[in-house]
C-alpha positions as CSV (number, residue, x, y, z in Angstrom):
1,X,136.1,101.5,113.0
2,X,134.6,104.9,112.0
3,X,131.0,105.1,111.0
4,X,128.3,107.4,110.1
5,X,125.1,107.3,112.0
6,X,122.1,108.9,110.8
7,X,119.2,109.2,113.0
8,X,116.9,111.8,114.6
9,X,116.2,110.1,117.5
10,X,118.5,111.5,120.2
11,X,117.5,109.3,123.0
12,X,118.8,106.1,121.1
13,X,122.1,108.1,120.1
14,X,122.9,109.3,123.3
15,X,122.3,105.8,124.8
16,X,124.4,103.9,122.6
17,X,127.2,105.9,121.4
18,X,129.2,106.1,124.7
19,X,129.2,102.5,124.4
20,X,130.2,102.3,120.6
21,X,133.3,104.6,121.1
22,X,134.2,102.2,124.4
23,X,134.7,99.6,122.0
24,X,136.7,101.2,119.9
25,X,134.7,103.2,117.3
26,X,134.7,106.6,116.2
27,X,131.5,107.7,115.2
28,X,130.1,110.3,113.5
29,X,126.2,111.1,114.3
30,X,124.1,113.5,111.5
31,X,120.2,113.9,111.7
32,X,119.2,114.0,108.4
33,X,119.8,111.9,104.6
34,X,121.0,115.7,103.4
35,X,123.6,115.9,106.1
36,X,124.8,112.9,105.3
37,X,125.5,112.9,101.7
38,X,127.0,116.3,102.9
39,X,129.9,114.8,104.6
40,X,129.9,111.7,102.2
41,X,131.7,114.0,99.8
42,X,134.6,115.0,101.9
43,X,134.7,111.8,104.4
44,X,135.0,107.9,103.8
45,X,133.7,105.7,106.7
46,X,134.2,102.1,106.9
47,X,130.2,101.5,108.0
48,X,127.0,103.5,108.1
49,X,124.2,103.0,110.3
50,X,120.6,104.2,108.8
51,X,117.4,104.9,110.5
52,X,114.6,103.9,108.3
53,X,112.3,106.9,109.2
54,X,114.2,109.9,108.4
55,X,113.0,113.4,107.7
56,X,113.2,114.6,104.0
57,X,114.7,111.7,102.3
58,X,113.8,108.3,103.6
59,X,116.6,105.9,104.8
60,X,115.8,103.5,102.0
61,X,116.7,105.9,99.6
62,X,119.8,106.9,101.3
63,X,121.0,103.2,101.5
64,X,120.5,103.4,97.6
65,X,121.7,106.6,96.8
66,X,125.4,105.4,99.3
67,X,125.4,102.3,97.9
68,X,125.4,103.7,94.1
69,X,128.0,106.3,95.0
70,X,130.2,105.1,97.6
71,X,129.2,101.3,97.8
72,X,129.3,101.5,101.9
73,X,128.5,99.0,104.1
74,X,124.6,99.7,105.5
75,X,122.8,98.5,108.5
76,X,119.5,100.0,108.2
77,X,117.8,100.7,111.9
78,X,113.8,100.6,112.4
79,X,111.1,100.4,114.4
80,X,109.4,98.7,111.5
81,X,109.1,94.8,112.1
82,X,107.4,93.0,109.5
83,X,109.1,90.3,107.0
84,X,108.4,92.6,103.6
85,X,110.1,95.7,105.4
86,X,113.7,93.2,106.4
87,X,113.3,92.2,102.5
88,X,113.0,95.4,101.1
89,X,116.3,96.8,103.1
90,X,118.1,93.3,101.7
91,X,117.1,94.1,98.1
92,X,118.0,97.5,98.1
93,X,121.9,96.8,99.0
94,X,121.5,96.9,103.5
95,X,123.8,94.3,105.2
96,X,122.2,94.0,108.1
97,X,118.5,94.7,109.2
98,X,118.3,95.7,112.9
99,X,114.4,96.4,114.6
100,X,114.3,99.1,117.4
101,X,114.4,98.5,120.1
102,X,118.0,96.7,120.4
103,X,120.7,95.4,122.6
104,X,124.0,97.8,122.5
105,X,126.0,94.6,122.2
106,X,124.1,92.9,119.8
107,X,124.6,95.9,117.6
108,X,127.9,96.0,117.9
109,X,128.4,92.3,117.1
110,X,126.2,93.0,113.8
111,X,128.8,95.5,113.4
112,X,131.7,93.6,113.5
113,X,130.0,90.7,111.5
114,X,129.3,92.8,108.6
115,X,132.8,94.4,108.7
116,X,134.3,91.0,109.3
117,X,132.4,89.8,105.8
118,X,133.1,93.2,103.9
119,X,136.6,92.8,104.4
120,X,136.8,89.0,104.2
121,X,138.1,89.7,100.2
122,X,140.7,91.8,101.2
123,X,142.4,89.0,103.4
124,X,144.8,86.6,101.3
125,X,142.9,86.9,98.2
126,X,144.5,90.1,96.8
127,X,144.3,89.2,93.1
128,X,142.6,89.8,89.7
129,X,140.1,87.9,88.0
130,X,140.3,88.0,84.3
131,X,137.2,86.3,83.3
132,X,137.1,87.0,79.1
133,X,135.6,90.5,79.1
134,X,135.2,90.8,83.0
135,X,137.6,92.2,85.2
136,X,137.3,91.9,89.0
137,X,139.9,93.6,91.0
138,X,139.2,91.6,94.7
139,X,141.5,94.1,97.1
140,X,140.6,96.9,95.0
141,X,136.8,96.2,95.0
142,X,136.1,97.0,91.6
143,X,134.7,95.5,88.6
144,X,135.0,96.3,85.1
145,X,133.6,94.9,81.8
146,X,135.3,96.1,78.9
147,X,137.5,98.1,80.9
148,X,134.5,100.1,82.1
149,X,133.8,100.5,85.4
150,X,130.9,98.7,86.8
151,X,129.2,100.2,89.5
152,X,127.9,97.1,92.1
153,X,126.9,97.2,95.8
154,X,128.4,95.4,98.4
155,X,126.1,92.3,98.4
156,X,126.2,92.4,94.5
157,X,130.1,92.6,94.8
158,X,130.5,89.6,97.6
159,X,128.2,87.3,95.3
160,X,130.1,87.9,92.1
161,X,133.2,86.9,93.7
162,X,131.9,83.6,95.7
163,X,130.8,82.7,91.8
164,X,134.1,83.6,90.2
165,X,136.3,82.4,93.0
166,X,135.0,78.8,92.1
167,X,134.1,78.6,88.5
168,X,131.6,75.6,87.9
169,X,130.9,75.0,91.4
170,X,127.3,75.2,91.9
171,X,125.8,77.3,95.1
172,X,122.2,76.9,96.3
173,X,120.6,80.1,97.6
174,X,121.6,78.7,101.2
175,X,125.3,78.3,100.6
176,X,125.4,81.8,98.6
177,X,124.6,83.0,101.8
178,X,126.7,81.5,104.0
179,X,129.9,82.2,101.9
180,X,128.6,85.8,100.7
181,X,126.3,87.2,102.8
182,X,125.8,86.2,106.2
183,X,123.0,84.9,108.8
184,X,121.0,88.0,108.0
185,X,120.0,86.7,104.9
186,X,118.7,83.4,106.5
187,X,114.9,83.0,105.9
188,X,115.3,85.1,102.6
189,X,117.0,82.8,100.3
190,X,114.7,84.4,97.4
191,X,116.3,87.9,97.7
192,X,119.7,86.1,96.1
193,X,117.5,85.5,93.1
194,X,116.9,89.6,93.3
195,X,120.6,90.5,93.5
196,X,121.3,87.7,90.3
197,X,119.0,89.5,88.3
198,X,120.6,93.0,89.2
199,X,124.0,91.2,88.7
200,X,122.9,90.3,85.3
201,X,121.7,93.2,84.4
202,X,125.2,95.0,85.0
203,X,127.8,92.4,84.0
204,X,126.3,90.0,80.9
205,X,126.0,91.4,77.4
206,X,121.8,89.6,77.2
207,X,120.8,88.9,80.8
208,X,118.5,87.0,79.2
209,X,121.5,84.4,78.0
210,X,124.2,84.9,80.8
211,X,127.8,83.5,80.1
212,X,128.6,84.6,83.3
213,X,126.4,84.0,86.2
214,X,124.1,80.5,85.2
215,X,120.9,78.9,86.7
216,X,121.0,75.5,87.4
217,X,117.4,74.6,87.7
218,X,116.1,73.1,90.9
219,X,119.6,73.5,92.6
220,X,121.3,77.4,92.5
221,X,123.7,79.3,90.7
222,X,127.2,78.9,89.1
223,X,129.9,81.3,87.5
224,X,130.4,79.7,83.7
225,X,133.6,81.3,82.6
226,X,136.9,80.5,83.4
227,X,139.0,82.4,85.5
228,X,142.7,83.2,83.3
Protein backbone atom coordinates (compact mmCIF):
# COMPACT_ATOMS: atom_id res chain seq x y z
CA UNK A 1 0.00 0.00 0.00
CA UNK A 2 1.58 3.37 -0.61
CA UNK A 3 -0.04 6.53 0.68
CA UNK A 4 0.37 10.13 1.00
CA UNK A 5 0.09 11.70 4.46
CA UNK A 6 -0.36 15.17 4.91
CA UNK A 7 -0.13 16.68 8.25
CA UNK A 8 1.89 19.20 10.23
CA UNK A 9 1.68 17.62 13.33
CA UNK A 10 4.95 15.76 13.79
CA UNK A 11 4.26 14.14 17.04
CA UNK A 12 1.26 12.07 15.49
CA UNK A 13 3.53 11.22 12.39
CA UNK A 14 6.30 10.10 14.11
CA UNK A 15 4.12 7.99 16.42
CA UNK A 16 2.30 6.24 13.85
CA UNK A 17 4.35 5.72 10.85
CA UNK A 18 6.83 3.12 12.25
CA UNK A 19 3.83 1.18 12.76
CA UNK A 20 2.13 1.84 9.24
CA UNK A 21 5.35 0.66 7.31
CA UNK A 22 5.49 -2.61 9.92
CA UNK A 23 2.32 -3.55 8.29
CA UNK A 24 3.37 -3.26 5.11
CA UNK A 25 2.95 0.34 3.85
CA UNK A 26 5.11 2.71 2.29
CA UNK A 27 4.24 6.02 3.11
CA UNK A 28 4.97 9.17 2.00
CA UNK A 29 4.60 12.15 4.72
CA UNK A 30 4.33 16.15 3.30
CA UNK A 31 3.31 19.09 5.63
CA UNK A 32 1.41 21.14 3.54
CA UNK A 33 -1.89 21.01 0.71
CA UNK A 34 1.03 22.73 -1.76
CA UNK A 35 3.39 19.93 -1.22
CA UNK A 36 1.08 17.61 -1.86
CA UNK A 37 -0.41 18.50 -5.06
CA UNK A 38 3.41 18.94 -5.80
CA UNK A 39 4.10 15.28 -5.77
CA UNK A 40 0.45 14.44 -7.04
CA UNK A 41 1.76 15.37 -10.45
CA UNK A 42 4.65 13.03 -10.74
CA UNK A 43 3.35 10.18 -8.09
CA UNK A 44 0.11 7.97 -7.92
CA UNK A 45 -0.70 6.52 -4.42
CA UNK A 46 -3.27 3.98 -3.78
CA UNK A 47 -4.68 6.20 -0.44
CA UNK A 48 -4.15 9.62 1.11
CA UNK A 49 -4.55 10.51 4.54
CA UNK A 50 -5.58 14.41 5.21
CA UNK A 51 -5.39 16.38 8.26
CA UNK A 52 -8.29 18.77 8.38
CA UNK A 53 -6.34 21.77 9.82
CA UNK A 54 -3.64 22.46 7.36
CA UNK A 55 -1.63 25.61 6.75
CA UNK A 56 -2.49 27.52 3.46
CA UNK A 57 -5.06 25.41 1.89
CA UNK A 58 -7.40 23.65 4.20
CA UNK A 59 -7.69 19.79 4.09
CA UNK A 60 -11.19 20.05 2.81
CA UNK A 61 -10.25 21.73 -0.12
CA UNK A 62 -7.39 19.35 -0.81
CA UNK A 63 -9.82 16.35 -0.51
CA UNK A 64 -11.79 18.24 -3.29
CA UNK A 65 -9.20 19.54 -5.35
CA UNK A 66 -7.54 15.26 -5.27
CA UNK A 67 -10.71 13.92 -5.74
CA UNK A 68 -11.49 16.22 -8.99
CA UNK A 69 -8.00 15.53 -10.41
CA UNK A 70 -6.87 12.21 -9.37
CA UNK A 71 -10.14 10.67 -7.84
CA UNK A 72 -7.95 9.18 -4.66
CA UNK A 73 -9.15 7.51 -1.95
CA UNK A 74 -9.32 10.11 1.27
CA UNK A 75 -9.50 9.63 4.93
CA UNK A 76 -9.61 13.02 6.30
CA UNK A 77 -7.87 13.25 9.96
CA UNK A 78 -9.20 15.88 12.78
CA UNK A 79 -9.31 16.96 15.97
CA UNK A 80 -12.70 18.34 14.98
CA UNK A 81 -15.65 16.02 16.53
CA UNK A 82 -19.01 17.27 15.86
CA UNK A 83 -21.68 15.41 13.50
CA UNK A 84 -21.80 18.56 10.74
CA UNK A 85 -17.77 18.41 10.49
CA UNK A 86 -18.06 14.00 9.68
CA UNK A 87 -20.87 15.25 7.11
CA UNK A 88 -19.15 17.84 5.48
CA UNK A 89 -15.83 15.49 4.84
CA UNK A 90 -18.69 12.67 3.44
CA UNK A 91 -20.10 15.24 1.02
CA UNK A 92 -17.08 16.52 -0.20
CA UNK A 93 -15.76 12.95 -1.61
CA UNK A 94 -13.67 11.57 2.12
CA UNK A 95 -14.01 7.75 2.67
CA UNK A 96 -13.48 7.62 5.89
CA UNK A 97 -13.72 10.29 8.85
CA UNK A 98 -11.17 9.60 11.63
CA UNK A 99 -11.18 12.18 15.01
CA UNK A 100 -7.70 12.75 16.73
CA UNK A 101 -6.91 11.29 18.88
CA UNK A 102 -6.77 7.52 17.43
CA UNK A 103 -5.81 3.99 17.80
CA UNK A 104 -2.76 2.97 15.30
CA UNK A 105 -4.67 -0.20 14.63
CA UNK A 106 -7.95 1.21 14.21
CA UNK A 107 -6.38 3.38 11.59
CA UNK A 108 -4.95 0.95 9.79
CA UNK A 109 -8.15 -1.29 9.73
CA UNK A 110 -9.98 1.97 8.32
CA UNK A 111 -7.25 1.71 5.88
CA UNK A 112 -7.62 -1.52 4.65
CA UNK A 113 -11.54 -1.20 4.72
CA UNK A 114 -11.54 1.63 2.43
CA UNK A 115 -8.93 -0.06 0.12
CA UNK A 116 -10.83 -3.25 0.45
CA UNK A 117 -14.14 -1.24 -0.88
CA UNK A 118 -12.18 0.86 -3.58
CA UNK A 119 -10.96 -2.09 -5.14
CA UNK A 120 -13.97 -4.35 -4.56
CA UNK A 121 -14.94 -3.33 -8.56
CA UNK A 122 -11.78 -4.38 -9.81
CA UNK A 123 -12.33 -8.04 -8.45
CA UNK A 124 -14.41 -10.38 -10.94
CA UNK A 125 -16.32 -7.63 -12.40
CA UNK A 126 -13.89 -6.43 -15.03
CA UNK A 127 -16.56 -5.43 -17.71
CA UNK A 128 -18.34 -2.53 -19.41
CA UNK A 129 -21.54 -1.16 -18.93
CA UNK A 130 -23.22 0.18 -22.03
CA UNK A 131 -26.17 1.84 -20.58
CA UNK A 132 -27.75 3.86 -23.97
CA UNK A 133 -25.56 7.01 -23.81
CA UNK A 134 -23.57 5.97 -20.60
CA UNK A 135 -20.48 4.18 -20.55
CA UNK A 136 -18.98 2.77 -17.37
CA UNK A 137 -15.69 1.10 -17.67
CA UNK A 138 -15.69 -0.98 -13.97
CA UNK A 139 -11.74 -2.08 -13.93
CA UNK A 140 -10.88 0.94 -15.71
CA UNK A 141 -12.81 3.33 -13.36
CA UNK A 142 -14.10 5.56 -15.72
CA UNK A 143 -17.26 6.92 -16.97
CA UNK A 144 -18.24 8.43 -20.06
CA UNK A 145 -21.45 9.96 -21.56
CA UNK A 146 -21.33 10.47 -25.09
CA UNK A 147 -17.95 9.27 -25.16
CA UNK A 148 -16.90 12.12 -22.96
CA UNK A 149 -15.17 11.58 -20.02
CA UNK A 150 -17.02 12.13 -16.85
CA UNK A 151 -15.10 13.19 -14.07
CA UNK A 152 -16.78 11.40 -10.54
CA UNK A 153 -15.23 10.77 -7.12
CA UNK A 154 -14.79 7.67 -5.62
CA UNK A 155 -18.13 7.53 -3.63
CA UNK A 156 -19.91 9.06 -6.67
CA UNK A 157 -18.20 6.21 -8.85
CA UNK A 158 -19.10 3.12 -6.21
CA UNK A 159 -22.81 4.41 -6.16
CA UNK A 160 -23.26 4.54 -9.85
CA UNK A 161 -22.09 1.04 -10.22
CA UNK A 162 -24.19 -0.57 -7.19
CA UNK A 163 -27.27 1.21 -9.44
CA UNK A 164 -26.11 -0.15 -12.77
CA UNK A 165 -24.85 -3.46 -11.60
CA UNK A 166 -28.64 -4.22 -10.74
CA UNK A 167 -30.92 -2.30 -13.02
CA UNK A 168 -34.48 -1.96 -11.37
CA UNK A 169 -33.50 -3.12 -8.15
CA UNK A 170 -34.37 -0.62 -5.68
CA UNK A 171 -31.67 0.41 -2.74
CA UNK A 172 -32.72 2.37 0.33
CA UNK A 173 -30.21 4.84 1.62
CA UNK A 174 -29.15 1.96 4.20
CA UNK A 175 -28.46 -0.71 1.66
CA UNK A 176 -26.62 2.00 -0.75
CA UNK A 177 -24.31 2.04 1.99
CA UNK A 178 -23.70 -1.17 2.78
CA UNK A 179 -23.02 -2.35 -0.84
CA UNK A 180 -21.24 1.16 -1.86
CA UNK A 181 -19.88 2.84 0.88
CA UNK A 182 -19.29 1.29 4.02
CA UNK A 183 -19.99 1.62 8.01
CA UNK A 184 -18.71 5.09 7.83
CA UNK A 185 -21.56 6.28 6.25
CA UNK A 186 -23.86 4.72 8.98
CA UNK A 187 -25.92 7.47 10.85
CA UNK A 188 -25.74 9.64 7.57
CA UNK A 189 -28.08 8.01 5.28
CA UNK A 190 -29.01 11.70 3.98
CA UNK A 191 -25.51 12.40 2.55
CA UNK A 192 -26.46 9.54 -0.32
CA UNK A 193 -29.20 11.97 -1.20
CA UNK A 194 -26.15 14.65 -1.62
CA UNK A 195 -24.00 12.40 -3.78
CA UNK A 196 -27.45 11.51 -6.15
CA UNK A 197 -27.84 14.97 -6.73
CA UNK A 198 -24.14 15.44 -7.74
CA UNK A 199 -24.55 12.16 -9.76
CA UNK A 200 -27.34 13.74 -11.54
CA UNK A 201 -25.84 16.60 -12.22
CA UNK A 202 -22.85 14.86 -14.17
CA UNK A 203 -24.51 11.88 -15.88
CA UNK A 204 -28.47 12.77 -16.88
CA UNK A 205 -29.16 15.16 -19.75
CA UNK A 206 -32.23 17.20 -17.10
CA UNK A 207 -31.37 16.20 -13.50
CA UNK A 208 -34.51 17.33 -13.07
CA UNK A 209 -36.07 14.21 -15.19
CA UNK A 210 -33.32 11.42 -14.68
CA UNK A 211 -33.50 8.30 -17.01
CA UNK A 212 -30.75 7.08 -15.23
CA UNK A 213 -30.56 7.21 -11.49
CA UNK A 214 -34.59 7.28 -10.19
CA UNK A 215 -36.37 8.12 -6.84
CA UNK A 216 -38.71 5.82 -5.57
CA UNK A 217 -40.56 7.84 -3.03
CA UNK A 218 -40.64 6.70 0.52
CA UNK A 219 -38.20 3.76 -0.29
CA UNK A 220 -34.57 4.77 -2.16
CA UNK A 221 -33.10 4.76 -5.45
CA UNK A 222 -32.83 2.65 -8.60
CA UNK A 223 -30.79 2.69 -11.93
CA UNK A 224 -33.74 2.80 -14.88
CA UNK A 225 -31.87 1.88 -17.94
CA UNK A 226 -30.84 -1.31 -19.05
CA UNK A 227 -27.57 -2.57 -19.07
CA UNK A 228 -26.69 -3.90 -23.10
Amino acid sequence: MKLLWIEDEYRIVAEVIPFLEQEGCKITHVLNSNEALSILEKERFDLLLIDWMLPGMPGTELCKEVQQRWKVPVIMLTARSEEWDKVIALEIGADDYIVKPFGMRELFARIKAVLRRAGSYNIAKDRVLQIQSLTIDILGHEVRKNDELVSLTPTEFNILVTLAQQPGRVFSRLQLIDDALGETYYGFERTIDSHIRNLRQKVEDDPADPQYILTVYGIGYKFGGGID
